[in-house]
N, C-alpha and C positions, 0 to 999 in steps of 0.2 A: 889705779887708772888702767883700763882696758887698752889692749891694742886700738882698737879702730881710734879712741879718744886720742891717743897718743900721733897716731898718724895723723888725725885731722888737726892737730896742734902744728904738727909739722910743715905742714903743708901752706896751714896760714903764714908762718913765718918763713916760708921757701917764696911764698908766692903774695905778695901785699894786696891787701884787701881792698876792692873798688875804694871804699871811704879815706883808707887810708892813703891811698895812692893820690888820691884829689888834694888829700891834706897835703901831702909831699907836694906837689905842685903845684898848687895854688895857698899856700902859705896860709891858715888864719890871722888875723893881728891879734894882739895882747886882748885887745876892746871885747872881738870877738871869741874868742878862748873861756874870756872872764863870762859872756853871756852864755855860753857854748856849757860851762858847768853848775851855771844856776838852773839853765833850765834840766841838764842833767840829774841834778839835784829834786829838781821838782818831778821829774820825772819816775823817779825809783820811788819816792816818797808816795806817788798813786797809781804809776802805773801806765800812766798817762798823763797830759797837760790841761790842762783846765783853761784854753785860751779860744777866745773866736777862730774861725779858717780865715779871716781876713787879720786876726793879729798874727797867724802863723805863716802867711805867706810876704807880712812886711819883715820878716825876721830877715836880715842880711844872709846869704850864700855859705859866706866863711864859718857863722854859726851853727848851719845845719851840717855841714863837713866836718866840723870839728865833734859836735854834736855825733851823729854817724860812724864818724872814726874811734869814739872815745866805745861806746858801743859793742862795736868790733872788736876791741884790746880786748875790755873787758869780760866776755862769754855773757853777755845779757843775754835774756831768756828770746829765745830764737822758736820759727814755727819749725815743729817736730811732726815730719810727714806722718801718717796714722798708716794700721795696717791695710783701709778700702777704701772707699771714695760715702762710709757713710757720714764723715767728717761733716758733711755737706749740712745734711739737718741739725747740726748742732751750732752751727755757725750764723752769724750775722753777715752781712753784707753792705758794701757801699762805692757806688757808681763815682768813679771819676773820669772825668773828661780833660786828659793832660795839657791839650789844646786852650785849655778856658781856664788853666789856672793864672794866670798873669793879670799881671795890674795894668789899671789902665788902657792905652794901646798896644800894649806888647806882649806879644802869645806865651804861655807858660809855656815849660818845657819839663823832663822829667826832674830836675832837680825841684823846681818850683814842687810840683806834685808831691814831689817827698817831704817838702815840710806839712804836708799836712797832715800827713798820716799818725802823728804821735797825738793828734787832737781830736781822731775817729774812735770813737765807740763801737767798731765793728775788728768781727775776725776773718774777714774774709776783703781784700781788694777785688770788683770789677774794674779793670781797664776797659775803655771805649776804644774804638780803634786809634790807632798810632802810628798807622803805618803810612805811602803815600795817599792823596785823595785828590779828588775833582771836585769842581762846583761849588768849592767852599762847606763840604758837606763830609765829616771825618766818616761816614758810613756811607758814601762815594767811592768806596779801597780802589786803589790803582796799583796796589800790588799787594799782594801774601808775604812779603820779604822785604821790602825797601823802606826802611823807615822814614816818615815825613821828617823836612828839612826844617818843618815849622813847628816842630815838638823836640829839638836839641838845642842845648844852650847855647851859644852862640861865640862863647870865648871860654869856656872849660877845654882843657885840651885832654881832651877824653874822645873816643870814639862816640858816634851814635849810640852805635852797639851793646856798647861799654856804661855810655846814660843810662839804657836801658834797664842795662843788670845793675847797675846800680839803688835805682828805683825799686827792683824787684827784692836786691837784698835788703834794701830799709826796711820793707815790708818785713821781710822774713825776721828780721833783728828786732821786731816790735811784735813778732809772735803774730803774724799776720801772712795768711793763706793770697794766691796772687792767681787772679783768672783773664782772660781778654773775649772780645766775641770773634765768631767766628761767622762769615758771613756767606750765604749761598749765591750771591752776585757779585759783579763789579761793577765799575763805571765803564763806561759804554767802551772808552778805547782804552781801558789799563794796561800797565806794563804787561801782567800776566795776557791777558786779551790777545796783546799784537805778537808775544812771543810764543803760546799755547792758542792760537785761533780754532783748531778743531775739537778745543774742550765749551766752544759756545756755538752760537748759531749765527749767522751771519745773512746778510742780501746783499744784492749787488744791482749797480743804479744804472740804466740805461746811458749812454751819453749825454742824452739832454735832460736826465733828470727826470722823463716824464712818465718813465714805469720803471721794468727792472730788467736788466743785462735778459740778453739773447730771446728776448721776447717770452719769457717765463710767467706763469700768474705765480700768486701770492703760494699757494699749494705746491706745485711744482719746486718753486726754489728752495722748498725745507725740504724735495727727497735726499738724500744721501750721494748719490752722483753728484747732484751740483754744490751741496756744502765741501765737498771733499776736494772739489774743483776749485771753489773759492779761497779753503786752505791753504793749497797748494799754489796758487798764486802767494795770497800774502805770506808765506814761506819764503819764496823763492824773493820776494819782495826784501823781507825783513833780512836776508840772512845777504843778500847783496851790499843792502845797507852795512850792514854790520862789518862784512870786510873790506867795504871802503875807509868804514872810519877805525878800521884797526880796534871793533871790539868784539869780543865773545860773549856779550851777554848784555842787556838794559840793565837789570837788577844788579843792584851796589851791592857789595861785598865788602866785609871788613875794613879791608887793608886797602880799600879803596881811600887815594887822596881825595881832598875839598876838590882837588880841578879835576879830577878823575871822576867823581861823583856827579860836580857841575857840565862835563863833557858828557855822559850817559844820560841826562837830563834832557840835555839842549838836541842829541840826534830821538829820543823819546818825540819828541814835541815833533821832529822836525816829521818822526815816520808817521807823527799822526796826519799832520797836512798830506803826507804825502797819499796816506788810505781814503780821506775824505777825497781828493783831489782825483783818482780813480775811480769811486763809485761804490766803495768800499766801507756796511754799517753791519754793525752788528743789531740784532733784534729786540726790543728792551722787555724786560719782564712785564709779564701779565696782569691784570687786576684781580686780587684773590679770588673774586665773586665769579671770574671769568674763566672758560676751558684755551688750552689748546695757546697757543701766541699771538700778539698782537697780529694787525696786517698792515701790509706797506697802503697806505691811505694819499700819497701825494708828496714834494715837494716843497718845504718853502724856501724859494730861491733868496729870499732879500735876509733871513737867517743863517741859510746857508745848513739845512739839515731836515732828514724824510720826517713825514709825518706820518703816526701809525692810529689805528680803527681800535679801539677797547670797546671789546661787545660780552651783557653778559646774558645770559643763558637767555633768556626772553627778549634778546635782542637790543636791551637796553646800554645806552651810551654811557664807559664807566671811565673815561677820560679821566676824567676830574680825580679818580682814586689811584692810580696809578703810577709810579716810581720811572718817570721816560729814560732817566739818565742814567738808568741800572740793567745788566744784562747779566739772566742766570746761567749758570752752567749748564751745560746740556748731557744733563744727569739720565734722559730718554730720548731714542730716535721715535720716527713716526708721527713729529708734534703737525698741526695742520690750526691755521687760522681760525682763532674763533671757534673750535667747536672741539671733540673731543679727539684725541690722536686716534688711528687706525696699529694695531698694533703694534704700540709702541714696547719698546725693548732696551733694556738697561744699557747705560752706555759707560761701558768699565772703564776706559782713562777718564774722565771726567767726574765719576764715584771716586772712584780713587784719589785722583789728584788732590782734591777737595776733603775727603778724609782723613789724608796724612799734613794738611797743610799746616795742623796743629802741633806737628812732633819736634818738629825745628824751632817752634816756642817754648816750647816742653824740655826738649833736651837738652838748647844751648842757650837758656837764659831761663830756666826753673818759673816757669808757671806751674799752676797747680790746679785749673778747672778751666774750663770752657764754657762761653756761655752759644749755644745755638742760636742766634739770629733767625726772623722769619720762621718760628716754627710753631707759627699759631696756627695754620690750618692742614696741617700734613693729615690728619685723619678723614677732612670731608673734601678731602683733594684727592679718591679715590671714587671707581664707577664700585660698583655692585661686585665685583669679581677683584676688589683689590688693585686693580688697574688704573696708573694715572691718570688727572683730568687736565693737567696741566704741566705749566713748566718748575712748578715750581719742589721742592722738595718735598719725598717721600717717605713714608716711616721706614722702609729699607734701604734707603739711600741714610738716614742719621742712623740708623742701628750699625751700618758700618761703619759711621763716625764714633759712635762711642765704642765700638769692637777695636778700632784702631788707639785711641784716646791714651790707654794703660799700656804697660809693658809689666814684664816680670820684676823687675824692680820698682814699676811704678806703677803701683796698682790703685795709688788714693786716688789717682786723677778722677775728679768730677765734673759732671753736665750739667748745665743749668738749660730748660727750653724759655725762650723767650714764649711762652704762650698765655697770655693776658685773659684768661679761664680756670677751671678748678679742677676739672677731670684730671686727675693725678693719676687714675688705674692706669692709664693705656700707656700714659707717657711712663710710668715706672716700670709696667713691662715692658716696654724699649727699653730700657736700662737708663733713665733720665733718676739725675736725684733727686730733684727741685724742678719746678715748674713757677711763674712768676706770680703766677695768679691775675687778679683781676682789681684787685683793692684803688690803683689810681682812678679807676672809671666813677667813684664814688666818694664825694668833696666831703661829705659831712659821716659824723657815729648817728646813726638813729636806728628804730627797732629794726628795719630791714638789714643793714650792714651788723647791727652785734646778731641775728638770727641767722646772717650768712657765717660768722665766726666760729659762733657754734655746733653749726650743721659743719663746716670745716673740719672742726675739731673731735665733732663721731664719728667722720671720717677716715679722716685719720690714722685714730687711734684702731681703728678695724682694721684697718687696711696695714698699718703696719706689723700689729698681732698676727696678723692673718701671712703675713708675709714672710716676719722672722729679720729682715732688713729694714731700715730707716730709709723714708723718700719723704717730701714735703713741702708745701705750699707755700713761698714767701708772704709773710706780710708788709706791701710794700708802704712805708710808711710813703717815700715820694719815687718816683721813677723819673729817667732824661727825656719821658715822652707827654707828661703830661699838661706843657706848655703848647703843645700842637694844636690844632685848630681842628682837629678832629676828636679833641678831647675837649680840656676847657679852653684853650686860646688863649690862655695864661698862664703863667707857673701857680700852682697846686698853691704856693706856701701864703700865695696872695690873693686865691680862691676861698681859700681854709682860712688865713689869718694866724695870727698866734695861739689860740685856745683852740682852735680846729685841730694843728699841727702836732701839739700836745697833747691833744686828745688821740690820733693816731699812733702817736710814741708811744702814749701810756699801753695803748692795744695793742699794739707789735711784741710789747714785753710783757704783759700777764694779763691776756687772753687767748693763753692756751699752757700746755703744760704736758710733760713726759711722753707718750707716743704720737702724741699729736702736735707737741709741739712745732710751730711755725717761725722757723729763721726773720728777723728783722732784713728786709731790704729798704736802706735811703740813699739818699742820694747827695753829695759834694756840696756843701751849702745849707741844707737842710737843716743843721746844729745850729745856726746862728743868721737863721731866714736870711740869708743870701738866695735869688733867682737869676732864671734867665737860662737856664740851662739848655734849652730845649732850641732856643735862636744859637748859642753858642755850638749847639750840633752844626748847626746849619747852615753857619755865617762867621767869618772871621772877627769872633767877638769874643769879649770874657766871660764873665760871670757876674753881674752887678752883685759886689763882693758888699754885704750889710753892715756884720758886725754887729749883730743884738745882743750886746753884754748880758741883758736880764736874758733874755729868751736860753743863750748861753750856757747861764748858769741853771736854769733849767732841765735844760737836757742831759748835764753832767748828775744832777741832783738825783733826775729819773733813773739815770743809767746806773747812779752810785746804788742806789736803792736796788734796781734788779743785781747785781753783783751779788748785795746782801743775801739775796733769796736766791741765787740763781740754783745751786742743790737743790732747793726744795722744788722749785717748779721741774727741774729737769726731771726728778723721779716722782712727781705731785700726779693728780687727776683733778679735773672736776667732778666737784662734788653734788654740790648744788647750784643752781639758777633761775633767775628769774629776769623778765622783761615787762615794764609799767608802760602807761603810755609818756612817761617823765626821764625814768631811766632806766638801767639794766643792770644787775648785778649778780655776783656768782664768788660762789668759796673752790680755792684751791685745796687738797688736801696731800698732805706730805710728811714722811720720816720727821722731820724738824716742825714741822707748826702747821699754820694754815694761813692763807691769805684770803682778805675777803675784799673783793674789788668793785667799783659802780662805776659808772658813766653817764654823765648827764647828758640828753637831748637837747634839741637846739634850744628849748624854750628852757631849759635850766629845770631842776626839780627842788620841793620843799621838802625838809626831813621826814625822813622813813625809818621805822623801825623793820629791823628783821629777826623772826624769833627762830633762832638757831639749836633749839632744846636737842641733848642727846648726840650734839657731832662737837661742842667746846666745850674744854672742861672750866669751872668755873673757878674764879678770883687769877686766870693764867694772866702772866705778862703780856702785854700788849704795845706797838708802837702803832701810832697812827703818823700817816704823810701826807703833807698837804704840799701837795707840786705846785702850787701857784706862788705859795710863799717860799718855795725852798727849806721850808721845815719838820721838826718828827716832835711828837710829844709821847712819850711814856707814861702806861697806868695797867691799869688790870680791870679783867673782868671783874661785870656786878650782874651777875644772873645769867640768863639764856639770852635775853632780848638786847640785841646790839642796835644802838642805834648811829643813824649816820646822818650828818648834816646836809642843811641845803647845799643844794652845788649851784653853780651860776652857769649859764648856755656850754658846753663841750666840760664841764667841767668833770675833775677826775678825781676818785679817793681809795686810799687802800688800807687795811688795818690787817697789820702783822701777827698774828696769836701764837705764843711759843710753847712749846710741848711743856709741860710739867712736870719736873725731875721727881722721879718717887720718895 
């Protein structure tokens, strides 16, 4: 045994392990103990559990602590950081929303979340924000540091802090990578906002509400004299407060008590009345389509808050697309209403602050990638000369993000762009590893989507040859946005259906292969058609938790299946394909065998032969898998010509062919 092994042994036993620590204190019973090593049991036997997220999350508390603690004794196989952040394309992914794991009325919190994790077929955790928020809306952030009071258990006597890592070390002790997003705005009056006011933009409201302070237009009030002006008021504002009520800071800190936490709380709320109560808004982020920042457009007295002007370039009213209750950092000075800045000039506290906001996640509670928020239109959010058109972020404002993101010891750390398109060049010259792609915009497989896959995957594979580096396009099997009403206005799993959803599964995992290959991204629920994700962003809500035992066993089936192959596809190519007007098909080729996969279109297809002469050698071993039944049957080649059965509407088939030992 090495020194470092040795030290790190030491050290657990100097210092008791989150799980263990909870064991110590909140005792399991006998009951629990007894469940706590069957499911351990079942666990080493595959790997994982083989249970719905709705049977995972009725599991009792003291199971999953017991469970987690026994884990920790043991040296179970833990995520082992790699030498760069190309981890990323080789991973799977899956969105949780800590907020929406609970039952019933009662908000999950992070211990909830961690029972789910041992029932995820993915190697990588996104966390959804966690921190505090507004408007019932967890991507609302009201702080970079304060974590919500409605994502902690509630009788664990455990810090927030402390939940936190905890959660982060389940992950890790399940061999499981852990990212959160990071977002370029806040809520209009967040912690960060009222403490940091000269890292956003601000106006100021005449007495009566019926323009803006000192008789200024909309132009005027964004030059730099009177922002600075306005700072330095709510400065001198906040920091009075602060030593009236005997404190040094809004944002919670560890060692902060429940009354110390709920004290920092209640004067929070109180400076907000007090900003609104002076005249005192911040300016809310733009309409993507639109240049330059909203404009103060009026009052409404009986709501009690300004109303702003969304104008896009042709003057058209983009109201209706716009995010009111979010204000971006003010990443550039020079911004002017509605139309393009004058030149505008980087604004280095507010780069910065915003850059590093990641490393405090990073270093005192071991995340391990970042997802960028908002970074679908940083390329045509630029004039002709490279020059912002807006407030919103630009590819030299996230290129310092991901500059800051690593350190010398930590060099895996990876980026994921939230950009819901496929151009990967530009975002991987940024130094992005992933990009999210586009895949939720698109409910059904039909020739257009497997020709988009395709073309994906020539992509790809060029671009990564070409490069010498791994970058890559997620296949999102579901994403937390596709219940929006700017997509489908319902969740994806009730768009799609069960044969749609599995037909996406089957694509995520062998519709692509070795340089091209495309990272699975799904989403908390997805395993066992649970929805609703997407209200639960937005609304103090759960998850309408399903529990589709068959569907269930399904996806464990599929996933059991890619494991089988996963070496092959990782060092495979495609080899051949083709598209009917019925279905689509294509051989994998690889070190160990060949995979040859279809997919039916909506109307379903009748049996096809495919003459394969000269790529299979003949009478080899064969499995075939039929995912709808959860079963494999065993034979061997009989010639060149393979044939494949009818498939029924999304339906999916794959046949295994094994190299022939000499």
């Amino acid at each position: 045994m090495d020194a470092m092994c040795q030290m790190q042994i030491r050290e657990r036993r100097i210092m008791p392990a989150l799980w263990q620590k909870l064991a110590n204190l909140h005792p399991p019973t006998d009951d629990e103990r007894q469940m706590a090593v069957a499911l351990l049991d079942d666990y080493r036997a595959r790997g994982y559990l083989r249970r719905t997220c709705r049977a995972m999350l009725v599991i009792p508390d003291g199971v999953m602590i017991a469970f987690y603690a026994a884990l920790e004794l043991d040296g179970a196989a833990r995520w082992t950081p790699p030498a760069d952040s190309g981890w990323m394309a080789d991973a799977d992914f899956c969105f949780i929303n800590v907020r929406a794991t609970g039952l019933g009325s009662t908000p999950g919190n992070f211990i909830q979340a961690a029972k789910l994790l041992p029932a995820l077929r993915a190697s990588a955790i996104h966390l959804g924000p966690f921190t505090d928020y507004d408007f019932h809306v967890i991507y609302a952030v009201r702080s970079v540091q304060t974590i919500s009071d409605r994502v902690v258990h509630p009788t664990l006597k455990l810090s927030p802090e402390d939940q936190l890592r905890a959660l982060v070390s389940a992950a890790h002790l399940l061999g499981k990578a852990v990212g959160f997003d990071s977002e370029p705005h806040m809520a209009q009056f967040a912690r960060t906002v009222i403490l940091r006011p000269e890292l956003f933009r601000w106006l100021k409201l005449s007495p009566d509400r019926t323009g803006l302070a000192w008789g200024l237009s909309n132009e005027a009030m964004l030059e730099e004299v009177h922002q600075q002006r306005i700072t330095n008021e709510i400065h001198a504002l906040v920091a009075q407060t602060l030593r009236d009520e005997g404190l040094d800071d809004l944002e919670t800190v560890e060692t902060d008590s429940r009354e110390s936490r709920a004290h920092k709380r209640a004067v929070y709320y109180a400076l907000i009345g007090a900003l609104i109560e002076r005249g005192y808004w911040t300016i809310p982020a733009q309409s993507w389509a639109a240049d330059g920042v909203p404009a103060f457009a009026g009052y409404n007295h009986a709501g009690n808050h300004p109303l702003f002007d969304y104008r896009g370039r042709g003057g058209e009213d983009l109201g209706q697309t716009a995010f009111h209750i979010l204000t971006p950092f003010k990443f550039y000075t020079g911004m002017r209403p509605n139309q393009p800045p004058i030149a505008p000039q980087v604004y280095a506290p507010a780069v910065e602050y915003f850059a590093s906001s990641f490393t405090r996640w990073r270093d005192q509670f071991g995340f391990d990638f970042v997802r960028y928020d908002s970074a679908d239109h940083i390329f045509d959010s630029l004039d002709d000369d490279s020059q912002p058109l807006s407030d919103r972020p630009t590819p030299q404002v996230l290129g310092t993000c991901i500059e800051r993101r690593q350190t010398p010891d930590r060099p895996y750390i990876g980026s994921l762009a939230e950009r819901m398109g496929n151009e990967i060049a530009p975002y991987a010259a940024l130094g992005f590893d992933l990009i999210l792609g586009d895949d939720m915009l698109q409910q059904a497989a039909d020739a257009r989507f497997i020709e988009k896959c395709f073309r994906l995957y020539d992509e790809l594979v060029a671009l990564n040859a070409a490069r010498g580096t791994r970058c890559a396009i997620t296949f999102a099997v579901d994403t937390h946005d596709t219940g929006n009403p700017a997509f489908w206005g319902r969740p994806l799993v009730q768009v799609a259906g069960a044969d749609g959803m599995r037909a996406r599964h089957f694509l995520s995992r062998f519709s692509s292969a070795g340089l091209g290959r495309r990272p699975k991204y799904e989403a908390m629920g997805s395993q066992d058609l649970s929805y609703g994700l997407y209200e639960a962003n937005v609304t103090e809500t759960n998850l309408i938790w399903i529990g589709d035992d068959a569907y269930n066993a399904g996806y464990h089936f599929l996933e059991d299946v890619y494991e089988r192959h996963r070496l092959l596809l990782a060092g495979g190519s495609i080899v051949r394909r083709q598209i009917t007007g019925e279905a689509a098909w294509w051989l994998i080729a690889g070190e160990a065998g060949w995979l040859l996969a279809a997919v039916a279109f909506q109307t379903g297809s009748a049996p096809f032969s495919l003459d394969l002469s000269g790529l299979l050698p003949e009478n080899a071993p064969v499995i075939e898998y039929d995912f709808a039944a959860c079963n494999e049957r065993a034979g061997r080649l009989h010639g060149a010509v393979i044939s494949a059965p009818p498939l029924p509407p999304q339906g999916v088939w794959l046949l295994a062919v094994e190299v022939v030992g000499e």
